[in-house]
C-alpha positions as CSV (number, residue, x, y, z in Angstrom):
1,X,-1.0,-5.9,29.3
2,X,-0.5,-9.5,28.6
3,X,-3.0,-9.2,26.0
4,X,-0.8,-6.4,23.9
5,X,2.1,-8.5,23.8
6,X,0.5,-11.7,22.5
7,X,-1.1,-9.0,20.1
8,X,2.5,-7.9,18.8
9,X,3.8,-11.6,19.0
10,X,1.1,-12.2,16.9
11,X,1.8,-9.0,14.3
12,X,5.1,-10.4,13.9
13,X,5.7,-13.7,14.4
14,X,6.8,-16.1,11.4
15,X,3.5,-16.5,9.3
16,X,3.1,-12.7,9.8
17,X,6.4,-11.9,8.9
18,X,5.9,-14.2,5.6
19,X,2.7,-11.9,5.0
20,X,5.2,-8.4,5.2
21,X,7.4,-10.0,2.8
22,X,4.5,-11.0,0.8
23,X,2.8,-7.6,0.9
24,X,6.5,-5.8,-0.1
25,X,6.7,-8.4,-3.2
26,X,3.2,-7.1,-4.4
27,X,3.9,-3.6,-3.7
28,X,7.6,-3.6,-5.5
29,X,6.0,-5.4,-8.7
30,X,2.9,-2.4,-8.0
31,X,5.7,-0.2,-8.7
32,X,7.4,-1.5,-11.4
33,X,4.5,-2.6,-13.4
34,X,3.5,1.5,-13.3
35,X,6.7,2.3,-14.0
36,X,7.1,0.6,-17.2
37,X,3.8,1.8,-17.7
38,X,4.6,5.4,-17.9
39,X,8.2,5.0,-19.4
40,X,6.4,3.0,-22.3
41,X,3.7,6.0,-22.7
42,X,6.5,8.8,-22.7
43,X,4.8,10.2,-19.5
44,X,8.2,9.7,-17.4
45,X,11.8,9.4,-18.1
46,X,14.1,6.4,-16.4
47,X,15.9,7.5,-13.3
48,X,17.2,5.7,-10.6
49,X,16.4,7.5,-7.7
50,X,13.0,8.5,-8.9
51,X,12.4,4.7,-9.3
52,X,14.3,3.8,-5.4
53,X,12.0,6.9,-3.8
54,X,8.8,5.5,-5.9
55,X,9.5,1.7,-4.3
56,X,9.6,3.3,-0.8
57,X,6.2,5.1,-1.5
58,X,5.2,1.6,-2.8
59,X,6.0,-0.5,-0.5
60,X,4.4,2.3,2.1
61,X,1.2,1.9,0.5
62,X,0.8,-1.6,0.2
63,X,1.5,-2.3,4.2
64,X,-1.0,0.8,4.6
65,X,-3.4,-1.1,2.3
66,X,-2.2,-4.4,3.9
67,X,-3.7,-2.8,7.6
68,X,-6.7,-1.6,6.1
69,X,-7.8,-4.5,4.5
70,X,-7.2,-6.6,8.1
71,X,-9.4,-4.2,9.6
72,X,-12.2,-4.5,7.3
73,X,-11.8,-8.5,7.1
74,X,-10.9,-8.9,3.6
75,X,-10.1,-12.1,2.0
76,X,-6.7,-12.6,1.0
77,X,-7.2,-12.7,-2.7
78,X,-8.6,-9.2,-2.9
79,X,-6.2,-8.2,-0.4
80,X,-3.6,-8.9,-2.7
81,X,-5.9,-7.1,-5.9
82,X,-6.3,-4.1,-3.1
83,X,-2.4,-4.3,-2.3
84,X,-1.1,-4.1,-5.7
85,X,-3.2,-1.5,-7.0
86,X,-2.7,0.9,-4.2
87,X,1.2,0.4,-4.8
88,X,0.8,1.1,-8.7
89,X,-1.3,3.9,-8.3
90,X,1.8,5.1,-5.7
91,X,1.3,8.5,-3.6
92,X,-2.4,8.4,-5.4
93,X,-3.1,5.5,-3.4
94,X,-2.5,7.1,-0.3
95,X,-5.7,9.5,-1.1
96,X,-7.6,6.5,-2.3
97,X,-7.2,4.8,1.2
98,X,-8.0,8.0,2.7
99,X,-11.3,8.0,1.2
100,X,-12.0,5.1,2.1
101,X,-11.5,5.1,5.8
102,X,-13.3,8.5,5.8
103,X,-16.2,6.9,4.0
104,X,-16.3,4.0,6.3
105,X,-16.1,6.1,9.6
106,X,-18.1,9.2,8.2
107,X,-14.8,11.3,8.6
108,X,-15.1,14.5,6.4
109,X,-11.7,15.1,4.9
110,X,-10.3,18.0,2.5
111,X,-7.7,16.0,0.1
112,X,-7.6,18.9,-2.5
113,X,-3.6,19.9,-3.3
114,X,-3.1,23.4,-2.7
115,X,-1.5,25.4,-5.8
């Protein structure tokens, strides 16, 4: 039991918390690099709770992205790459992770959208 609570001191103590706040920073400038993106290309019109709902999916991603890449031992530089990408690519980036946890563990998964 001991052991668990060292584990969560350890999750979010003050370097960890410095790593959150780091992985939120990527994932907001993830968001609003793609958002510029698609307002530039005509694919989406400005609006403000589209872009407040889009940073919470961001910033989702990027912790999920954040966990997987401490799991799988990556360095911190392509951590970040991984982290920023997954929070531009948004709800997208959720299936990308997806796949690649199934891949990993041999996990067969249907991601198809149903119409």
């Amino acid at each position: 039991m001991t052991e668990h609570f060292n584990q969560i001191k350890e999750l979010y103590g003050s370097d960890s918390m410095l790593s959150h706040l780091w992985v939120a920073i990527l994932s907001i400038i993830g968001h609003i690099a793609s958002d510029m993106h698609r307002i530039r290309t005509g694919k989406k019109d400005f609006s403000f709770f589209v872009f407040l709902s889009g940073l919470v999916t961001a910033c989702f991603v990027g912790v999920l992205a954040f966990y997987t890449c401490l799991h799988f031992d990556i360095d911190r530089d392509l951590m970040a790459v991984i982290i920023g990408m997954s929070a531009y690519s948004g709800p997208e980036g959720i299936n990308i992770l997806l796949r690649v946890i199934a891949g990993r563990y041999k996990i067969n998964l249907n991601l198809e959208e149903k119409k």
